[in-house]
Structures are given as C-alpha cells and as structure tokens.
VOVOMI-936358 format. One record per residue (C-alpha): residue number from 1; x, y, z; residue in three letters. Coordinates in nm, 3 decimals. Layout:
<sites>
seq = NUM east = X north = Y up = Z type = Ala
...
</sites>
This chain:
<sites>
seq = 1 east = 2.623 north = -0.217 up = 1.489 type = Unk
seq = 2 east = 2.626 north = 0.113 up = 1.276 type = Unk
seq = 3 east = 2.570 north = 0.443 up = 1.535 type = Unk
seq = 4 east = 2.226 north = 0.621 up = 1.460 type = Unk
seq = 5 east = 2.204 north = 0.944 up = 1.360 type = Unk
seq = 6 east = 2.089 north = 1.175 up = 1.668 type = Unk
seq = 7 east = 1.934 north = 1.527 up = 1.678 type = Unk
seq = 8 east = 1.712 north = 1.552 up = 1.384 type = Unk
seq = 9 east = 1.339 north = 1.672 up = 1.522 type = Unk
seq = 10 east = 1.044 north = 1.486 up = 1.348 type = Unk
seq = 11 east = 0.880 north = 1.691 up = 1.075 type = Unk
seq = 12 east = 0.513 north = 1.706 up = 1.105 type = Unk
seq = 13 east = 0.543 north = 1.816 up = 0.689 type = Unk
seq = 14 east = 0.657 north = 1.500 up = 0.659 type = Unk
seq = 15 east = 0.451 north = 1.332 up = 0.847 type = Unk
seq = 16 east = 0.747 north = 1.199 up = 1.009 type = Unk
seq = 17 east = 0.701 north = 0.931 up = 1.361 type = Unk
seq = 18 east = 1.044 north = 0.735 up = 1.386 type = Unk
seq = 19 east = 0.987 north = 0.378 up = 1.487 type = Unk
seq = 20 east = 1.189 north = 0.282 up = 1.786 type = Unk
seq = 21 east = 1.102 north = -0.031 up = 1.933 type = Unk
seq = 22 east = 1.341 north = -0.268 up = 1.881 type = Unk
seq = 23 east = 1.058 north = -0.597 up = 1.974 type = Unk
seq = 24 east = 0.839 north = -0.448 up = 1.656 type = Unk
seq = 25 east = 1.106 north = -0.419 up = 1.483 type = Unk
seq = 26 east = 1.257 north = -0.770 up = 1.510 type = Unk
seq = 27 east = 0.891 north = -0.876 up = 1.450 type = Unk
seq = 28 east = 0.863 north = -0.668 up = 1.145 type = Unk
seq = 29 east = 1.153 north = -0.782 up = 0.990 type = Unk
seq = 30 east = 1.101 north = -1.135 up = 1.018 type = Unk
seq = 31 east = 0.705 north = -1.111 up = 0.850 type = Unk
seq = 32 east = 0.896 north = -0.942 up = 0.568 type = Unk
seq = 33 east = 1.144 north = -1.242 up = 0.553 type = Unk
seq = 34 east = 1.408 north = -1.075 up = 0.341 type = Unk
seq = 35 east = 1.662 north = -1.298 up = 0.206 type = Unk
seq = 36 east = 2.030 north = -1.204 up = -0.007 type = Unk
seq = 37 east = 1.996 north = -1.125 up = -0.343 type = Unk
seq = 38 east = 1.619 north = -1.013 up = -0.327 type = Unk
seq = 39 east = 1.569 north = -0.641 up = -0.418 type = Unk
seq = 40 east = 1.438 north = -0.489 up = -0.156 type = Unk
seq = 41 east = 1.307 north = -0.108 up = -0.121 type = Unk
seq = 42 east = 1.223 north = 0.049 up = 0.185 type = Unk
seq = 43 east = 1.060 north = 0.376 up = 0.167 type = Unk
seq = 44 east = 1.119 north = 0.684 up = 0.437 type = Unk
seq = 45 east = 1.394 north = 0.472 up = 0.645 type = Unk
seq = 46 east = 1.424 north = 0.780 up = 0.853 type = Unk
seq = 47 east = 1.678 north = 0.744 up = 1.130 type = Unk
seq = 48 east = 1.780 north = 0.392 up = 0.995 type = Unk
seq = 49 east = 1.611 north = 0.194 up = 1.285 type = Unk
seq = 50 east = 1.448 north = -0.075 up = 1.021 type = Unk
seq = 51 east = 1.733 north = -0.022 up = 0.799 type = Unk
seq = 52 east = 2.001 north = -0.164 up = 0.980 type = Unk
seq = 53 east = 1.814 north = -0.537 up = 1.044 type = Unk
seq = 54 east = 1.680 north = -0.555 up = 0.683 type = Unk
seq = 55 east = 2.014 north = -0.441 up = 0.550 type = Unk
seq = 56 east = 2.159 north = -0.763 up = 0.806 type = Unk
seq = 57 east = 1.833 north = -0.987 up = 0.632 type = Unk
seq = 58 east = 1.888 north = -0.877 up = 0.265 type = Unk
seq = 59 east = 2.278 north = -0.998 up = 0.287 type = Unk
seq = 60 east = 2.412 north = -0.603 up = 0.267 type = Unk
seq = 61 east = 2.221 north = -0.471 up = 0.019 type = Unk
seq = 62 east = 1.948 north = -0.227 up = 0.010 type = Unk
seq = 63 east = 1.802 north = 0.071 up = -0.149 type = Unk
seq = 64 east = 1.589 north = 0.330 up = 0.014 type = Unk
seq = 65 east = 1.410 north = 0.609 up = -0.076 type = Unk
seq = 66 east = 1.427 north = 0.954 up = 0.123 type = Unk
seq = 67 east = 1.259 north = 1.283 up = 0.085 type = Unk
seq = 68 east = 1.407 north = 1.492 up = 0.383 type = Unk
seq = 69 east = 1.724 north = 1.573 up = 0.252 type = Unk
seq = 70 east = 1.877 north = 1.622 up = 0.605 type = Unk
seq = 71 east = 1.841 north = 1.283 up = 0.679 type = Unk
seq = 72 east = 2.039 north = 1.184 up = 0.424 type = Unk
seq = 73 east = 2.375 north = 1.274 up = 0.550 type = Unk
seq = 74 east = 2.318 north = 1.075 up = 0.851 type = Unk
seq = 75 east = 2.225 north = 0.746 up = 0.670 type = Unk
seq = 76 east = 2.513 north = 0.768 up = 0.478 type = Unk
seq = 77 east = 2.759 north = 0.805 up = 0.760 type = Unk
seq = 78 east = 2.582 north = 0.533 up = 0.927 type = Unk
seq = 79 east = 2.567 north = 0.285 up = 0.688 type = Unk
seq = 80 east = 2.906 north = 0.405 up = 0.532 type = Unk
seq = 81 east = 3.055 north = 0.061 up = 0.522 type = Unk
seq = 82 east = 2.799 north = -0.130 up = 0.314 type = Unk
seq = 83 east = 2.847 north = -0.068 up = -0.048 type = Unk
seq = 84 east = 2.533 north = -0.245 up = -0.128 type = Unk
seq = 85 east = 2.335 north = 0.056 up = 0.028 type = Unk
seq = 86 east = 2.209 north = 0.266 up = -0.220 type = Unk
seq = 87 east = 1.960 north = 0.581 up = -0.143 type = Unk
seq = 88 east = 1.781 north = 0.752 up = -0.339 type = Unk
seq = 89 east = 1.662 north = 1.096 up = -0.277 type = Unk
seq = 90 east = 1.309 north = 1.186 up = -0.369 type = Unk
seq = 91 east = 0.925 north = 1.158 up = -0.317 type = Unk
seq = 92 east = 0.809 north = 0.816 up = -0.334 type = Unk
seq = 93 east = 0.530 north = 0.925 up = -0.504 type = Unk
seq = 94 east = 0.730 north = 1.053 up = -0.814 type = Unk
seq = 95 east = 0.938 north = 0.707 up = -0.862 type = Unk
seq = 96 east = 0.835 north = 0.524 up = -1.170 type = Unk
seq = 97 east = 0.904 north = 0.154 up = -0.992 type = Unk
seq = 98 east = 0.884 north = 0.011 up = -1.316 type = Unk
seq = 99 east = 1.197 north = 0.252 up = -1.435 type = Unk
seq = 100 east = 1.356 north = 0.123 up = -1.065 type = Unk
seq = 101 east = 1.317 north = -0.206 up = -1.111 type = Unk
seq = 102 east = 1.491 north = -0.221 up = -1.507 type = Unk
seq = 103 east = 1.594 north = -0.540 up = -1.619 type = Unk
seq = 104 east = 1.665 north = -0.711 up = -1.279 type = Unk
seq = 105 east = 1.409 north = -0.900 up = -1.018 type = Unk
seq = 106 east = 1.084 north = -0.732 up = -0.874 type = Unk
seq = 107 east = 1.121 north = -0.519 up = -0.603 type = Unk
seq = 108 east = 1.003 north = -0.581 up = -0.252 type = Unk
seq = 109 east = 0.938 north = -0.281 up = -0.106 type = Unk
seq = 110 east = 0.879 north = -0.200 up = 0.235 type = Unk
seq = 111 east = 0.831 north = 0.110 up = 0.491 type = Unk
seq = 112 east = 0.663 north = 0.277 up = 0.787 type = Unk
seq = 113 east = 0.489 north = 0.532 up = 0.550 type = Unk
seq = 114 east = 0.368 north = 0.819 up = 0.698 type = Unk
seq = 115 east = -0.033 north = 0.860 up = 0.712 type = Unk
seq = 116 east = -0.077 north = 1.198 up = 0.483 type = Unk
seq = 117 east = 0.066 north = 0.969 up = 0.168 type = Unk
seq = 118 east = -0.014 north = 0.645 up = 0.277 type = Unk
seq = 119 east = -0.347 north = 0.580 up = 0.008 type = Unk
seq = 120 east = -0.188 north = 0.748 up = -0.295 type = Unk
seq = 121 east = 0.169 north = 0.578 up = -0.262 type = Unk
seq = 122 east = 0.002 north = 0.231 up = -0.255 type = Unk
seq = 123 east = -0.192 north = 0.352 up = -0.543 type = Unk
seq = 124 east = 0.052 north = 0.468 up = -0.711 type = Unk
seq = 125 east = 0.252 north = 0.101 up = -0.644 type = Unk
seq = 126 east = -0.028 north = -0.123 up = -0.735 type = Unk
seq = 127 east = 0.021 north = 0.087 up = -1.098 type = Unk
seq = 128 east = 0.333 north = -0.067 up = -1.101 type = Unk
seq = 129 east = 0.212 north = -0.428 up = -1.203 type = Unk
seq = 130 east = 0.460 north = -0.689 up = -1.182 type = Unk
seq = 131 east = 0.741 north = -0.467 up = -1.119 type = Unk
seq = 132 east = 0.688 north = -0.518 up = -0.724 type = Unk
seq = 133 east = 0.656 north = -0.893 up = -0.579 type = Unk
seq = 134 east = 0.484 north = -0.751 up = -0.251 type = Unk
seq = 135 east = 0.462 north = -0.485 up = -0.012 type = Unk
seq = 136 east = 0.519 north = -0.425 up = 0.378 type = Unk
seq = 137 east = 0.402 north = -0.151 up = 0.536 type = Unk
seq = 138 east = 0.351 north = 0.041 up = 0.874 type = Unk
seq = 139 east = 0.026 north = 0.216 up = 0.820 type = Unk
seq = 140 east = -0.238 north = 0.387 up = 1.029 type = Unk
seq = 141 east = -0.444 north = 0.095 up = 1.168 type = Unk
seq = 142 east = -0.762 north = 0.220 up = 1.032 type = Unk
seq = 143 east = -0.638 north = 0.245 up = 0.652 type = Unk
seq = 144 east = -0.510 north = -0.126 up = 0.741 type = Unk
seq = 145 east = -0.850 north = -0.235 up = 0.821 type = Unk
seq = 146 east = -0.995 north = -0.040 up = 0.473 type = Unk
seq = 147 east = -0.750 north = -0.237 up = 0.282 type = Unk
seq = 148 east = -0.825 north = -0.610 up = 0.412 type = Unk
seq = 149 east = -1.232 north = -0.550 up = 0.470 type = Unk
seq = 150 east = -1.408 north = -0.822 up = 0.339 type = Unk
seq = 151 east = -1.748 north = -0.755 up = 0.143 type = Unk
seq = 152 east = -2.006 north = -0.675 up = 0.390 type = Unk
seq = 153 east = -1.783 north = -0.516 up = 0.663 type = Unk
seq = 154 east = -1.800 north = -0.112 up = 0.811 type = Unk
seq = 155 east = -1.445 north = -0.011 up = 0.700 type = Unk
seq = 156 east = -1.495 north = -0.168 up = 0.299 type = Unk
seq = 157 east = -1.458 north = 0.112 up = 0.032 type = Unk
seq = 158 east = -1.291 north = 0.206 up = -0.253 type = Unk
seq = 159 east = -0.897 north = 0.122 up = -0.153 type = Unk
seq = 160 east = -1.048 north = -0.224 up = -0.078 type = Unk
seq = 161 east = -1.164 north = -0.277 up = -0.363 type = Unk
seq = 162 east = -0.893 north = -0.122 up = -0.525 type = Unk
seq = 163 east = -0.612 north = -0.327 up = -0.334 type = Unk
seq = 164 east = -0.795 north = -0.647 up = -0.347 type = Unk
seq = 165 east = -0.880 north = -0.671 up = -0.723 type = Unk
seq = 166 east = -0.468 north = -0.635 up = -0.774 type = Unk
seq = 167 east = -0.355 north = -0.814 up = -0.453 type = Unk
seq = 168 east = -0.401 north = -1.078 up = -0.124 type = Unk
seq = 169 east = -0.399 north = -0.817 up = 0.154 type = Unk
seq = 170 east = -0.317 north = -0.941 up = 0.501 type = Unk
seq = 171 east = -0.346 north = -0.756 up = 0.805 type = Unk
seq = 172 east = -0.034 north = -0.873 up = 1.044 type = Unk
seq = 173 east = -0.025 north = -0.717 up = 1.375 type = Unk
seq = 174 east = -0.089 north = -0.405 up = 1.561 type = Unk
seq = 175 east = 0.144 north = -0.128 up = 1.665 type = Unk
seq = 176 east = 0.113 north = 0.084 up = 2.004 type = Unk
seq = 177 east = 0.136 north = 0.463 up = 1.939 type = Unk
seq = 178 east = 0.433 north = 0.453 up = 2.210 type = Unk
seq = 179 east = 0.642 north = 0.292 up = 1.981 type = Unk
seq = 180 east = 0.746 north = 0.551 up = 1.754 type = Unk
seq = 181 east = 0.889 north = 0.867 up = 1.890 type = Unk
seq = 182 east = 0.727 north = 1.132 up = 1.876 type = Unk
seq = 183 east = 0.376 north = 0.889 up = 1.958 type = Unk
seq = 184 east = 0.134 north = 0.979 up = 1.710 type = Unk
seq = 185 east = -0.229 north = 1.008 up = 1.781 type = Unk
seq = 186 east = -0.356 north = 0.719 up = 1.650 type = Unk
seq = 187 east = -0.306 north = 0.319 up = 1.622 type = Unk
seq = 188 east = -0.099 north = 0.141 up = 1.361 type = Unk
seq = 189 east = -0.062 north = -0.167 up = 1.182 type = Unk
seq = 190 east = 0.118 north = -0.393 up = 0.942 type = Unk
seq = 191 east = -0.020 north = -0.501 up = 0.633 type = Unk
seq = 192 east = 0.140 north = -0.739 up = 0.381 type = Unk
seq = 193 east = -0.038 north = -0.711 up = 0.011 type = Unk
seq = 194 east = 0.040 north = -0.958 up = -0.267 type = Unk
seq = 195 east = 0.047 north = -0.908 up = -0.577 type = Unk
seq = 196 east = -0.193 north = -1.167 up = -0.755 type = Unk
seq = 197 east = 0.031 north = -1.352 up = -1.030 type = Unk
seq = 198 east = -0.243 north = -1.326 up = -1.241 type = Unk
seq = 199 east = -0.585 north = -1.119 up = -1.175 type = Unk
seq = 200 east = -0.884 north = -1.342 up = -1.058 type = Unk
seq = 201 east = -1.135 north = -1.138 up = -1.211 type = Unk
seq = 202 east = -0.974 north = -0.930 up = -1.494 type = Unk
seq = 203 east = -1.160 north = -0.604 up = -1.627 type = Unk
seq = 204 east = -1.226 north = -0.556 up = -1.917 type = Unk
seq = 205 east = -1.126 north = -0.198 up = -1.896 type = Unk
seq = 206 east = -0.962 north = -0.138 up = -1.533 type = Unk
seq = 207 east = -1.015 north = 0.268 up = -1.553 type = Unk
seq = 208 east = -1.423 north = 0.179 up = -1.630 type = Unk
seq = 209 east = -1.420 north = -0.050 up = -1.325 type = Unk
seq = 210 east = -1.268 north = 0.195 up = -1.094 type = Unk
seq = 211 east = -1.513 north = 0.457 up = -1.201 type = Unk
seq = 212 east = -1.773 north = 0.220 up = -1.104 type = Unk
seq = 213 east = -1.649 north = 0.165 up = -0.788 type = Unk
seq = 214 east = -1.615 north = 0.558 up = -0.726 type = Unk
seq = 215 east = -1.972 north = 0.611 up = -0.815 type = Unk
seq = 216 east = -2.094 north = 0.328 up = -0.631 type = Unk
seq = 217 east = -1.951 north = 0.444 up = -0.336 type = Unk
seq = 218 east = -2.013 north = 0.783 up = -0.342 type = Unk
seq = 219 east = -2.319 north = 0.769 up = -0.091 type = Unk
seq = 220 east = -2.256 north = 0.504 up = 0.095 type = Unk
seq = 221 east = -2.579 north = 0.479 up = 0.266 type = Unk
seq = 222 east = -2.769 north = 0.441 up = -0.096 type = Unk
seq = 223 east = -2.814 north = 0.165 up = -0.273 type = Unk
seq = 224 east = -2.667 north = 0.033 up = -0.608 type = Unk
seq = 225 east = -3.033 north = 0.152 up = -0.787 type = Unk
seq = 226 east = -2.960 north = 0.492 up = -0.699 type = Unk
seq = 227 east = -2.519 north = 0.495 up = -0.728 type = Unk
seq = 228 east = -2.526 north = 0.368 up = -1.032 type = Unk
seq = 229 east = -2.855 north = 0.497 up = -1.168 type = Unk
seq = 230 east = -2.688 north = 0.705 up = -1.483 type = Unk
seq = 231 east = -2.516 north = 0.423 up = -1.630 type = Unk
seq = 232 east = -2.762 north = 0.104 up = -1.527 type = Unk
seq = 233 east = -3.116 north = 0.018 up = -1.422 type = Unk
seq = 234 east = -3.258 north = -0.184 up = -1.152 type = Unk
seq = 235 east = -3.348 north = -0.427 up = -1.437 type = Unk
seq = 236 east = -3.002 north = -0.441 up = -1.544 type = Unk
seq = 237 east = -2.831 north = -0.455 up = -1.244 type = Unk
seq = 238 east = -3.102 north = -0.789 up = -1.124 type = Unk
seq = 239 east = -2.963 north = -0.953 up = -1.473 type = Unk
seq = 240 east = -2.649 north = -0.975 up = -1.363 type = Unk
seq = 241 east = -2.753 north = -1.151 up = -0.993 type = Unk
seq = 242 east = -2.677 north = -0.883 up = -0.797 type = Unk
seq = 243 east = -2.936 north = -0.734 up = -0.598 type = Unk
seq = 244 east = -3.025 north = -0.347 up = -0.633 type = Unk
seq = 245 east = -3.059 north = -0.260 up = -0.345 type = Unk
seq = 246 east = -2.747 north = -0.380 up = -0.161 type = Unk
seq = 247 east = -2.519 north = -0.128 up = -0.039 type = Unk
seq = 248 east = -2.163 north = -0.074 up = -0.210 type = Unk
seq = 249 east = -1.984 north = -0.243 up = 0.072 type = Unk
seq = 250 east = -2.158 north = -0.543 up = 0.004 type = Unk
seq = 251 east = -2.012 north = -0.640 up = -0.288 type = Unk
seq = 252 east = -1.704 north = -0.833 up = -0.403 type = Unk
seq = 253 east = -1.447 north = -0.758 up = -0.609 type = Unk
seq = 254 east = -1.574 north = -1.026 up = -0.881 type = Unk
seq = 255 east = -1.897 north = -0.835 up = -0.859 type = Unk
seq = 256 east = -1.775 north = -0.553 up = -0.925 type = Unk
seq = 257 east = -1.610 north = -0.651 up = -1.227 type = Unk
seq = 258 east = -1.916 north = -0.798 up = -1.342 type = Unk
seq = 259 east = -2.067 north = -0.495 up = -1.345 type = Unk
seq = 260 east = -1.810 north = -0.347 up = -1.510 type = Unk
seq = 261 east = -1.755 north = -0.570 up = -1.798 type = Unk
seq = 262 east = -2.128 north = -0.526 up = -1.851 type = Unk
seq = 263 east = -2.079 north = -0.180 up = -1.909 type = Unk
seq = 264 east = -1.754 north = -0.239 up = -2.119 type = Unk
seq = 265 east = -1.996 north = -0.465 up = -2.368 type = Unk
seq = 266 east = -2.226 north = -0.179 up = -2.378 type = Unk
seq = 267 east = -1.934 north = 0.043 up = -2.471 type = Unk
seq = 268 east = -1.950 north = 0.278 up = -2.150 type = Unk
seq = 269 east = -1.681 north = 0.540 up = -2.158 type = Unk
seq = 270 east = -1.505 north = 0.540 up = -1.817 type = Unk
</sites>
C-alpha cells in the first residue's frame, strides 16, 4: 500500500473535507464498479484516500484532476510507482471533458466534490454530452436530494430538472459528517447520474427549455399562470394538458419540454 501524504491542513478556499473512512470508502468504490481499461476521472483526490482503491479497481490506471497545487507533490510521491497515474493540475470547472476525453472511450468520472462547486461542475459535465458514460459523486446530502426529486416533492427545482432531462439520477447512500476530517457541518451523500443514451424528451431548443424552467421557478410559491405569464396564457398553458395553476415542482421533465417546444413553434427567443 502506497504511504499517504501527511501534514497538509484542509483549505476552507477549497472547500476541502478529506474522506477518511476506509468502510465508505470500500462501499464507494464498489457502487462505482471500476473495471481495467475504463477511463476513469476522479476529481479533487486530495490526500489519495479514494485514489489508491480505484487506482487497485481501474487495473493501474487513473487520471485525476487537482487544483491545490501543494497536494500535488504528495500524490505523486505516493503513487510514484504506477505509470498509469496521470494528474492533471487545474480547476475542474475549466476542463473541456470533451477535449479530455479525444479519440478514446468516455470518461467515468468520479469525486468527493466539495459543496461551493458542486452545482456548476455537474453543470458544466452534463455540457459534456456523450463524452462522460456516468458520474459518482460525494455531495452535500441536500443537493443529492435536489438532483433525484421526483415531480411533486419539497427539494425539486431547477438542477432536477436540469440533471434529469440529461440523465437517470440515483441517490446511493448517506455519509456521516465524522467521516471526513475536518467533519463538515452538514450531511452527505452519493449520487450516481446516467447519462441517457438518447434523451427521452428532446427539446427542441435546450437553452429555450432551460429558460423556462428558470422562470418557472423563480417564485416558487406561484403558479405556472403567473411564472410564465410573459411568454404564455392560462389558455395556452390548459392546451397543452397541464394545469395553470400547478406549482413548478409539480411538473415533469416531459412537461416541461412540452412547454418548451410550444414556445420553440411559436419562435420564442430563449
């Protein structure tokens, strides 16, 4: 077993809570079933502590991405002996996956992401179509929840919509604050999301759709009549069997896109 890099101090501009516990770990790794010759990514590996199984999993070979540069040193003494590690040093957010991925086979990409990012990098990932094959990730329990809410429930809003339009979102198992070192605040969880092979209920024009969903959920309390009063009327919004006066979180993703592709027709700009 490779020695772990000791003495770096957690970075609260990073967001950074280092996942020790080596039972949620094993578990971890074996939902994200990583086999050799998959390409796997795993985002923020910190102090190496998931690195080290998935590197065992993924037959030697791994890439990460890392933004604190002092960690880097320490990864690369402690994985010194596996050629097949590769890092790369950066903000997640600035990778174009696509670029990552080139010629070869998607990526699966995987992390304990740190909450401040958490929303924009999956975002920012879901951009990257068919370049990624699916996505673990340690999140704040809460924004786990937001992603897998079905129509109807408290935590729905725009990331579900958002995640579930481009993927199956799963919500695997909870994670106790102690842990990670130092314990954060708050709850975590692991979500697996899935990239759909092909889109159940394509848009017409996915930036229109989105603004949609922004509007409609702008005021969560109102109803659609109001949210969505400067683009369609009660009338309109009854001819395409949806009720006015349900409540954004009501509504499905197919719904959504109805509305949407309504619009499109009409020639909305979005």
């Amino acid at each position: 077993m490779a020695s772990r890099p000791q003495g770096h101090r957690a970075r609260k501009r990073f967001g950074q809570n280092f996942l020790r516990d080596p039972g949620i770990i094993s578990r971890l790794v074996r939902a994200i079933g990583a086999r050799p010759g998959e390409r796997l990514v795993e985002i923020g590996p910190g102090q190496g502590a998931l690195t080290e199984p998935l590197l065992e999993a993924a037959g030697d070979r791994l890439e990460v991405i890392e933004l604190d540069r002092d960690l880097i040193p320490g990864l690369r003494v402690q994985f010194f002996d596996k050629p097949g590690f590769v890092i790369h040093e950066g903000d997640a957010l600035k990778v174009d996956f696509r670029e990552l991925r080139g010629e070869g086979p998607p990526l699966r990409v995987v992390g304990n992401l740190p909450y401040n990012i958490s929303t924009p990098l999956i975002s920012h990932l879901l951009e990257a179509g068919d370049a990624v094959s699916d996505m673990h990730f340690m999140l704040q329990k809460e924004v786990v929840e937001r992603l897998a809410a079905p129509p109807g429930g408290g935590e729905r809003g725009r990331l579900s919509v958002l995640a579930q339009y481009y993927c199956s979102v799963e919500s695997l198992f909870t994670v106790p604050p102690e842990a990670f070192v130092p314990r954060p605040k708050v709850e975590s969880a692991i979500v697996r999301l899935m990239p759909h092979a092909q889109i159940p209920h394509p848009a017409r024009d996915e930036t229109l759709l989105f603004t949609v969903v922004r509007e409609a959920f702008a005021q969560r309390r109102k109803t659609l009549r109001n949210n969505l009063k400067t683009r369609l009327d009660a009338e309109a919004i009854e001819a395409l069997g949806i009720e006015p006066s349900r409540r954004p979180q009501t509504l499905s993703v197919e719904e959504f896109v109805r509305i949407a592709n309504y619009l499109a027709e009409k020639g909305d700009a979005s």
